[in-house]
VOGU-3710 file (C-alpha; in Angstrom, 3 decimals, decimal comma):
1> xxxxxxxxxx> 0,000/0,000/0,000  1,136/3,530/-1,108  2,463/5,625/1,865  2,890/10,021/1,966  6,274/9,319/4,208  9,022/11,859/5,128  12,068/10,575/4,899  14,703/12,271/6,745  18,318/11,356/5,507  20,892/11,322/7,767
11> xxxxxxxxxx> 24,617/12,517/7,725  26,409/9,057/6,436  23,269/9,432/3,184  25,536/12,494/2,233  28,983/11,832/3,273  32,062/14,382/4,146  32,955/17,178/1,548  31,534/17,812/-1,722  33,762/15,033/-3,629  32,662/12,267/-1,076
21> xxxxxxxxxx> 29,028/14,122/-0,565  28,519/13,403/-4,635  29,257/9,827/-4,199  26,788/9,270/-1,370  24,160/11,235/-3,000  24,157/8,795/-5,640  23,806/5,839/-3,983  21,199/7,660/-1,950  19,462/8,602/-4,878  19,054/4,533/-5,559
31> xxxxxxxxxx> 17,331/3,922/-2,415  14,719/7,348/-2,571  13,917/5,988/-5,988  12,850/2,165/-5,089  10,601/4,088/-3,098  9,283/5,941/-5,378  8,643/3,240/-7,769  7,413/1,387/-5,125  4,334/4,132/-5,576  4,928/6,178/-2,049
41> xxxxxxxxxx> 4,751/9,760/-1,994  7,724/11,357/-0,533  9,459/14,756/0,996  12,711/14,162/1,709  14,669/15,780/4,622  18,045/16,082/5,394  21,033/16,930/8,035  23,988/19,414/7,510  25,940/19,488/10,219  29,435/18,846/8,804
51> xxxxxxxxxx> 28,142/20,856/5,788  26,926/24,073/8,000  30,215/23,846/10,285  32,597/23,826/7,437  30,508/27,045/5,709  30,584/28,753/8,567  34,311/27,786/9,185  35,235/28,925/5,838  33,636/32,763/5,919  35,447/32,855/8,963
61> xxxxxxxxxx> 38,740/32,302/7,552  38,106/34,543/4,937  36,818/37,508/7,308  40,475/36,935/9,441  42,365/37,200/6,324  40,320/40,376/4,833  38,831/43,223/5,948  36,462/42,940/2,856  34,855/39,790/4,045  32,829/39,340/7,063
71> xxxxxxxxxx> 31,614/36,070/9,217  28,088/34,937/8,017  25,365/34,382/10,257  24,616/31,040/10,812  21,190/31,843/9,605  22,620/32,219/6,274  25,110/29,429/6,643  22,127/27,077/6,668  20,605/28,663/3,636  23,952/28,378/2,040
81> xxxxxxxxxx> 23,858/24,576/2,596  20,449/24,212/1,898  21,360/25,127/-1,489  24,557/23,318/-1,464  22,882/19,563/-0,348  19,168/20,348/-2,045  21,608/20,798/-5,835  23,208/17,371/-5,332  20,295/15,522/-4,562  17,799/16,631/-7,000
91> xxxxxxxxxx> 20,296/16,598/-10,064  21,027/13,336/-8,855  17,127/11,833/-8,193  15,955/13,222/-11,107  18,166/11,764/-13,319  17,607/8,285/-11,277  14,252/8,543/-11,514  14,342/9,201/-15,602  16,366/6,168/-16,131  14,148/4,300/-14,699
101> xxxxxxxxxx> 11,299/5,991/-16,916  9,486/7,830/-14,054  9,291/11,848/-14,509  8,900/13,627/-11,329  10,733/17,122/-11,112  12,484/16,932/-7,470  12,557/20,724/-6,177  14,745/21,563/-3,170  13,001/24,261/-1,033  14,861/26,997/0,576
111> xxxxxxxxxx> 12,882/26,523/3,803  12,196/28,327/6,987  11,507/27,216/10,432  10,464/29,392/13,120  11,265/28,964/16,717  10,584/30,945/19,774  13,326/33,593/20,926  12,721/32,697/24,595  13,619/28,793/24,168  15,771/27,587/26,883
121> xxxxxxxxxx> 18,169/26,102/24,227  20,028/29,833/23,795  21,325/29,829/27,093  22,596/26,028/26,630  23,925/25,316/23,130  24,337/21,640/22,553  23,752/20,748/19,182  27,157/19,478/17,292  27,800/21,336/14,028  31,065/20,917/11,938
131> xxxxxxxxxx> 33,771/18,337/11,800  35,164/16,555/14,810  38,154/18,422/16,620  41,016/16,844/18,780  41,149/18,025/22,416  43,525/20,145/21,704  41,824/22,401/19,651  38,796/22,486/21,378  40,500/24,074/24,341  41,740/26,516/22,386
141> xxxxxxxxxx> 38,655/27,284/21,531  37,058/27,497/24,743  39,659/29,757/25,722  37,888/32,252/22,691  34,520/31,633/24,799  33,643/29,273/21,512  31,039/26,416/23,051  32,366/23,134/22,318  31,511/19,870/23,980  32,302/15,981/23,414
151> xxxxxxxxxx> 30,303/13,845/21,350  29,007/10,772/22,042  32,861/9,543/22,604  33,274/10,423/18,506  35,495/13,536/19,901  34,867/17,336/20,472  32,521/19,313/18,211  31,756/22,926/18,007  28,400/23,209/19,681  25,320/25,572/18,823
161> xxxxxxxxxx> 21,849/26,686/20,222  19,311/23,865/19,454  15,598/25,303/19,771  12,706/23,441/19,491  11,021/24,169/15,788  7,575/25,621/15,817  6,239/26,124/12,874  7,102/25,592/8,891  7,142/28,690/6,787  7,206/27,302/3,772
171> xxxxxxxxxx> 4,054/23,951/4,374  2,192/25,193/1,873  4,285/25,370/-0,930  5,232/22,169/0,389  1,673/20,438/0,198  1,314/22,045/-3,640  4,110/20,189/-4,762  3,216/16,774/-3,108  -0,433/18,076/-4,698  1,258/18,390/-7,986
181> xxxxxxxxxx> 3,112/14,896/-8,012  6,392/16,488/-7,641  9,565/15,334/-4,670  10,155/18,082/-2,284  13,348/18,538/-0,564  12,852/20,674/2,258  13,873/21,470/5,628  17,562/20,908/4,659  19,302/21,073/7,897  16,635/21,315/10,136
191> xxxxxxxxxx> 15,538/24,715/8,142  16,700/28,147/8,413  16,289/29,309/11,908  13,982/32,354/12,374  11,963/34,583/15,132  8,929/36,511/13,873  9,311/40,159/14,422  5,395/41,212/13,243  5,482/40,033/9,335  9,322/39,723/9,537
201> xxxxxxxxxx> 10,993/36,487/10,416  14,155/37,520/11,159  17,384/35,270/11,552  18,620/33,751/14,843  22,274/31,934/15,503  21,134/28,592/15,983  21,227/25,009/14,042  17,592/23,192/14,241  17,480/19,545/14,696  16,597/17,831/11,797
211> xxxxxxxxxx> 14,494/15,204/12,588  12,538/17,359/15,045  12,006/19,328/12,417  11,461/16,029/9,902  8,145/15,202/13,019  6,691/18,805/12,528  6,562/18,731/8,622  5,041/15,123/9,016  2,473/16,248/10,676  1,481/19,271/9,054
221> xxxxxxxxxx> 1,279/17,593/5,580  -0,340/14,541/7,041  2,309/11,949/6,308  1,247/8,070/6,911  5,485/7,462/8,150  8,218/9,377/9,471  10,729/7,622/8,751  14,449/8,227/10,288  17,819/7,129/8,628  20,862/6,764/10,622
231> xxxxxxxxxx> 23,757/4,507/10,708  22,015/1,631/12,261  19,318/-0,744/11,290  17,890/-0,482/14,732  17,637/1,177/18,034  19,281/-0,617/21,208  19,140/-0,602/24,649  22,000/-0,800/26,236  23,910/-0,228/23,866  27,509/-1,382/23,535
241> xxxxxxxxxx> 27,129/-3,613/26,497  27,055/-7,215/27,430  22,864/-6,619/27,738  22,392/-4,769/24,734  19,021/-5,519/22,902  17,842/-4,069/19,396  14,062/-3,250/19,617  11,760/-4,207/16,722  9,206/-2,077/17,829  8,634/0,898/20,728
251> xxxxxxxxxx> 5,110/1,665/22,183  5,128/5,513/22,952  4,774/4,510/26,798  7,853/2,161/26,271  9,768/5,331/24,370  9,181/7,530/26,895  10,438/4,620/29,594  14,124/3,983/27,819  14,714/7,834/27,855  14,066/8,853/31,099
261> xxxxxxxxxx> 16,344/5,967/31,997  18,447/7,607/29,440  19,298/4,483/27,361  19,517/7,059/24,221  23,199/9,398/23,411  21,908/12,990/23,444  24,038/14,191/20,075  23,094/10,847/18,435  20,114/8,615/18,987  17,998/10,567/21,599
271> xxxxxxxxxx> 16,819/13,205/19,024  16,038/10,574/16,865  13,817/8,876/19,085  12,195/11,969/20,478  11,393/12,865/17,208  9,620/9,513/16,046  7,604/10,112/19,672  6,473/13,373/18,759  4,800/12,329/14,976  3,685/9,060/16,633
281> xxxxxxxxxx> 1,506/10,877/19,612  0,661/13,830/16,707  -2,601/11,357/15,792  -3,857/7,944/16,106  -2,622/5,419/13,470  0,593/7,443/12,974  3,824/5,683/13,105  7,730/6,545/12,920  10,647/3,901/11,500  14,108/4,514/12,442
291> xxxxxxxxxx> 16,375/2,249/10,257  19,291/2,143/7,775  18,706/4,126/4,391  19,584/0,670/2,485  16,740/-1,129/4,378  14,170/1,641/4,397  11,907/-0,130/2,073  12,076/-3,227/4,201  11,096/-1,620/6,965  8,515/0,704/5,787
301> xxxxxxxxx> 7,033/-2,877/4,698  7,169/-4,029/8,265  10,599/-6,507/8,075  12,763/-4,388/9,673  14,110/-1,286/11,893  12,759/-0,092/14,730  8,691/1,176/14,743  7,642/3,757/17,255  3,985/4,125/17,534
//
């Protein structure tokens, strides 16, 4: 049976630097379009936070070394990748999709999220952006008052404010291309970060969470799925320990159970999971899959990953 999913790619769907980001997007591009052919409707989602880091790292360098140049907001640095990640996947979908005979345009949205200027997350930034640093330059860094913390035992990562998104600007252009038979890509990076100021939305220095972001726009358009891709085909408990167990299937009561025991890494899985909770609760009937991109159709079809709902 035909599904509306979101499918919200993570950061191993689109690699490390544009040569090795090219090379994932194409296998990527393989997987979105058995879907596709499969007959499901899809908006695809996606990460950016080695993309956004290295941006933002880059306009940096230039401002140091000219006076001409200045450091981008990270509003704009998320635009920037937007751009940057939405080019490489539809060029690459669309022409995966016309070899196999199926004409669908794929449009990548330049899309913004609003959040609320009094979120708690300001005054704590925890949200990893850029690539991983040794110890030693993170305390250099700390000494500039630069917020850097250690993630998930991967290393130390530049860290950023992580609010909770609100609302989608852009949902209905959204819903009138799923209305129109065409693939949006949207919400690239968790979406451009924004406070409304009246009929303004103005930009904020912050990096949304993707697949928070991936449960809002699922619910709005009134996806069937939500379906999570990460680096493993299923969520554990107890992870990486003599007891660990992967879970077919979460109830939301049972969700809500393994994090307050905090079975789930907070830069890794725990977003994740709190994201498939939020779409699952959003109505009766709805459910989240968290699984590898390879074995998304498997588990959309029940035979794999981990269900939430």
């Amino acid at each position: 049976m035909s599904k509306r999913i979101v499918l919200a790619l993570g950061g191993n769907a689109l690699g490390k630097g544009l040569e090795k980001q090219m090379q994932a997007v194409r296998a990527t591009a393989q997987a979105i379009a058995d879907l596709i052919e499969a007959g499901h409707e899809l908006v695809i989602t996606h990460g950016n936070g080695p993309q956004v880091g290295m941006i933002h790292q880059a306009f940096e360098a230039a401002a140091h070394s000219s006076e001409q140049y200045s450091v981008l907001p990270m509003s704009v640095c998320v635009a920037l990748s937007q751009g940057y990640i939405g080019y490489d996947l539809q060029n690459v979908l669309r022409e995966t999709l016309l070899k196999r005979g199926i004409k669908k345009n794929v449009v990548s949205l330049i899309t913004q999220v609003r959040v609320d200027e009094n979120d708690h997350a300001f005054k704590m930034p925890d949200k990893p952006i850029g690539s991983f640093l040794s110890e030693e330059v993170a305390r250099k860094l700390i000494q500039q008052n630069i917020a850097v913390k250690e993630d998930s035992g991967r290393g130390w990562r530049r860290v950023i404010a992580s609010p909770e998104p609100k609302e989608i600007i852009e949902i209905d252009a959204v819903k009138s291309l799923l209305d129109a038979g065409q693939v949006p890509v949207t919400v690239g990076g968790g979406g451009i970060p924004v406070v409304a100021e009246g009929n303004h939305l103005k930009g904020v220095s912050a990096v949304i969470d993707k697949d928070r972001a991936s449960a809002v726009l699922a619910r709005d358009i009134d996806a069937d799925m939500l379906v999570i891709l990460t680096a493993v085909e299923k969520v554990a408990v107890n992870f990486n320990t003599p007891q660990q167990k992967w879970l077919d299937r979460m109830t939301p009561e049972e969700a809500r159970h393994y994090i307050a025991e905090g079975q789930f890494a907070p830069g890794s899985m725990l977003p994740k999971v709190e994201a498939a909770l939020a779409f699952a609760e959003s109505r009766p009937g709805r459910k989240a899959l968290i699984t590898l991109l390879e074995r998304a159709g498997d588990g959309i079809n029940g035979r794999t990953g981990t269900i939430i709902g």
